[in-house]
C-alpha positions as CSV (number, residue, x, y, z in Angstrom):
1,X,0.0,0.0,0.0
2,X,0.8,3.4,-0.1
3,X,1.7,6.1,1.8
4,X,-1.5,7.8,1.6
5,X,-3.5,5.2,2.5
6,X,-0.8,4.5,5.4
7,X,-1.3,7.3,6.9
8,X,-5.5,6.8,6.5
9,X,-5.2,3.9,8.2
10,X,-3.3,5.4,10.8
11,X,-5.8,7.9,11.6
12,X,-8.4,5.3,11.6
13,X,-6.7,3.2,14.2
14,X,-4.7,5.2,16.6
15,X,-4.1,2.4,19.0
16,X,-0.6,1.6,17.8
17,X,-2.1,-1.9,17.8
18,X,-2.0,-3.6,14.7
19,X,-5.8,-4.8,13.9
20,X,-4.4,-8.3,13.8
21,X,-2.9,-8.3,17.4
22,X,-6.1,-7.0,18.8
23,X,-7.8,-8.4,21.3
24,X,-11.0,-8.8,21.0
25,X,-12.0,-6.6,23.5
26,X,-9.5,-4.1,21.7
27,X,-11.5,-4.4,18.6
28,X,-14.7,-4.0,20.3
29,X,-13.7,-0.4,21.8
30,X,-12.6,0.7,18.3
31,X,-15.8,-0.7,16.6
32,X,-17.8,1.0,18.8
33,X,-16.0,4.6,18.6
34,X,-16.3,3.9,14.8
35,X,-20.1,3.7,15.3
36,X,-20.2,6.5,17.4
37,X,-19.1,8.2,14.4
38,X,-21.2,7.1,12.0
39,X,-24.1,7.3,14.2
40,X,-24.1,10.8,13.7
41,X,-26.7,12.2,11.0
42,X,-23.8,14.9,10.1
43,X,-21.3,12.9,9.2
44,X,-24.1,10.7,7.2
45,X,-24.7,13.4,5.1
46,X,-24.4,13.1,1.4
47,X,-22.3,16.4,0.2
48,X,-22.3,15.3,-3.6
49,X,-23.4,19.2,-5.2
50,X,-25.3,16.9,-8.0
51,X,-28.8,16.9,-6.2
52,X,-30.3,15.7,-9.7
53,X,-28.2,12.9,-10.2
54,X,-30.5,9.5,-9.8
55,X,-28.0,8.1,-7.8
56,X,-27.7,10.9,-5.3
57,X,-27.9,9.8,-1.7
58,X,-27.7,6.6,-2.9
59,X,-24.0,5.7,-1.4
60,X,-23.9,2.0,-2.9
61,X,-25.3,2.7,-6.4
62,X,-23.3,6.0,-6.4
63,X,-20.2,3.8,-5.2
64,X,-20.7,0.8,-7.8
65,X,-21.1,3.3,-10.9
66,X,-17.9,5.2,-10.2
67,X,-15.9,2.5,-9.0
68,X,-17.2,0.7,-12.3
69,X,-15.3,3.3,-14.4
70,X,-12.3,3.3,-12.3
71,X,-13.1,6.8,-10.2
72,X,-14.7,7.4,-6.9
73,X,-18.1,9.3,-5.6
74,X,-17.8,13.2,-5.8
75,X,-18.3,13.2,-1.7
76,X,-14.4,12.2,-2.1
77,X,-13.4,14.5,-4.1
78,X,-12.3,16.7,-1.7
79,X,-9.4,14.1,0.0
80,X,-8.6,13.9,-4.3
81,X,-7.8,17.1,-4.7
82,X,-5.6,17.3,-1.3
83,X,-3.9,14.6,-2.8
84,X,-2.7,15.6,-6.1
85,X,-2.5,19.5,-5.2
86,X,0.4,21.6,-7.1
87,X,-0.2,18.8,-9.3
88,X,-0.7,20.4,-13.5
89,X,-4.5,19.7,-14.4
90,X,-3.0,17.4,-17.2
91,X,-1.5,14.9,-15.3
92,X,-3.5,14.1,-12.6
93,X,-5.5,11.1,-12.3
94,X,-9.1,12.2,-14.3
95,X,-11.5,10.6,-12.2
96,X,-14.2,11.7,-14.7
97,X,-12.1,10.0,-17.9
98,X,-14.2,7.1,-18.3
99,X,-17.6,7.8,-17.6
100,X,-17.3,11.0,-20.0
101,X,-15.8,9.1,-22.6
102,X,-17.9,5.9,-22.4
103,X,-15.1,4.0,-21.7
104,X,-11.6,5.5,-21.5
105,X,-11.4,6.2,-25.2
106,X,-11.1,10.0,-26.0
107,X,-11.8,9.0,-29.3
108,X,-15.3,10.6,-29.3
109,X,-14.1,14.2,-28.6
110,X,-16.0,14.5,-25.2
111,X,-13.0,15.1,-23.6
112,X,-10.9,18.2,-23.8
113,X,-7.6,17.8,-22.9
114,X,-7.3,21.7,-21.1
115,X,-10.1,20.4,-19.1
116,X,-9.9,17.0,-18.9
117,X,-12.1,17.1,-15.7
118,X,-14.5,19.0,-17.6
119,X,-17.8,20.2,-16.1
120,X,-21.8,18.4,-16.3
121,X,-22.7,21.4,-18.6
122,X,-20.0,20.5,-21.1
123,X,-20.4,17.4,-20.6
124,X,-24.3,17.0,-21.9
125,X,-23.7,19.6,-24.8
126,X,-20.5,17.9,-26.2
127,X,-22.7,14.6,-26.0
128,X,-25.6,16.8,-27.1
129,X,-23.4,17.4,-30.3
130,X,-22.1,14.0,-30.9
131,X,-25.7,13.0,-31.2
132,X,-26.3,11.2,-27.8
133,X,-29.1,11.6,-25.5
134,X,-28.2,12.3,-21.8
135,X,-31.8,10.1,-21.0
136,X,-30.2,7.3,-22.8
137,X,-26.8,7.5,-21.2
138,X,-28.1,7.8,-18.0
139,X,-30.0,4.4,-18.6
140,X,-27.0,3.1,-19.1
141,X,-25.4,3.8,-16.4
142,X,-28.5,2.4,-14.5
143,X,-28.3,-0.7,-15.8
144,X,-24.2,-0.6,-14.6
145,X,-25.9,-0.3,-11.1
146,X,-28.5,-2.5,-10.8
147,X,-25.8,-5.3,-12.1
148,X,-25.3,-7.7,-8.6
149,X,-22.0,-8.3,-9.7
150,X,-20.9,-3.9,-9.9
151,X,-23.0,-3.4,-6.7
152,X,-21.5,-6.7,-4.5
153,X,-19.2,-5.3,-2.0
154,X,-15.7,-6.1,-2.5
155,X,-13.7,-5.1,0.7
156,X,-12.3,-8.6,2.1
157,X,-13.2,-7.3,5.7
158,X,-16.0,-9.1,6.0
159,X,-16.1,-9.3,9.8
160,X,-16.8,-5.5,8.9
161,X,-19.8,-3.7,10.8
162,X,-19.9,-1.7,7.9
163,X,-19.7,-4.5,5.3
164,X,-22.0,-4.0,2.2
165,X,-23.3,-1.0,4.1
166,X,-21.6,1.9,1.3
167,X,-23.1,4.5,3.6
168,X,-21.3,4.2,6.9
169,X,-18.6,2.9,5.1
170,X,-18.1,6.1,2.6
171,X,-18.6,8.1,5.7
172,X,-16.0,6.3,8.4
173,X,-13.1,6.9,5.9
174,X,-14.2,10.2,4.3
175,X,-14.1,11.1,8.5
176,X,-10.2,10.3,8.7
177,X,-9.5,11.7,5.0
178,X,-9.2,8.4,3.2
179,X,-11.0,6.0,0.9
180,X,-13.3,2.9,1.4
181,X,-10.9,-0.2,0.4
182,X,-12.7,-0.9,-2.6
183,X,-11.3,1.8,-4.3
184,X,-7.6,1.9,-2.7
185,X,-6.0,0.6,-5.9
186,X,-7.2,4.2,-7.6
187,X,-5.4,5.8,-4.4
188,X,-2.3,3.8,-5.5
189,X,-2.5,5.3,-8.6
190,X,-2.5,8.5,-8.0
191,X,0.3,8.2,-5.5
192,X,2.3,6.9,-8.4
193,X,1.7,9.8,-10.6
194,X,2.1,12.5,-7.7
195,X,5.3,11.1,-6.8
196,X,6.5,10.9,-10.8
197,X,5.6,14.8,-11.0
198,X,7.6,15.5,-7.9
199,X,10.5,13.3,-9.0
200,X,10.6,14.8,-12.3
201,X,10.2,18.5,-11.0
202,X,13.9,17.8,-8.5
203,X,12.9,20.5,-6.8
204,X,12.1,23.1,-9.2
205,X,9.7,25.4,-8.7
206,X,6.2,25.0,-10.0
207,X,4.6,27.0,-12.8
């Protein structure tokens, strides 16, 4: 793993015991501080600014579609940008790359490489152009979700109190900055390409 998720996991345990050389007793006292957490309504809350999105406030059909095209709910954005900070707009990890594209492939000209990010507005009018109804896409993306095999949990903590249960989950980690474990592999990826930048920069100062 790396060192972001490290020090998440750090923050979510601040025992110094390793989970694996708890007690059970031990794991009891930090399950139940975790669920004093996510017992709170606040913390609960679904911050995604996409109110008309079908899957909003939906954490596990939310989590399934973005996870499906490689990228992570918009609730986590926040901890994203954090990570790849100072980081040019060109290099980062595009969390959006997929899904706009309908699969990775830029080949359809919905992606514009000075924003690869790109916005919901140009989003639906470049698709718009190209001939494709947002009502239709949309129904794709449903179908993505309502797939068992995209919405099974896939954490292999299945002694979990949280397992299968995206909303608590989502909310524990976004809590101590970091990411549900079924989407760790994108943090990895991201620590890669942060720490290429840096390497390559040696130092130099940022334009």
């Amino acid at each position: 793993m790396g060192k972001t998720i490290d020090e998440h996991l750090a923050k979510l345990n601040t025992t110094g015991i390793a989970w694996e050389d708890m007690n059970e007793e031990q794991r009891l006292a930090l399950r139940k501080e975790w669920d004093r957490i996510v017992g709170d309504p606040n913390e609960l809350y679904c911050t995604c600014p996409r109110t008309g999105c079908r899957n909003n406030r939906n954490c596990m059909q939310c989590v399934a579609l973005h996870r499906y095209f490689d990228g992570f709910p918009d609730c986590l954005r926040p901890l994203d940008e954090k990570m790849q900070e100072g980081i040019p707009q060109d290099r980062r990890y595009n969390m959006h790359y997929k899904i706009q594209s309908g699969g990775g492939n830029d080949a359809t000209g919905l992606i514009d490489p000075h924003d690869p990010d790109g916005s919901r507005e140009r989003l639906i009018k470049a698709r718009e152009a190209a001939g494709q109804d947002m009502v239709a896409v949309m129904d794709a993306w449903a179908k993505i979700v309502k797939n068992p095999k995209n919405r099974t949990c896939t954490c292999s903590h299945t002694d979990c109190w949280y397992h299968g249960n995206c909303v608590k989950c989502v909310a524990l980690h976004r809590y101590f900055e970091g990411f549900p474990a079924c989407v760790r592999y994108i943090v990895d990826k991201i620590d890669d390409i942060v720490d290429t930048y840096r390497a390559e920069q040696g130092g130099k100062p940022e334009n």
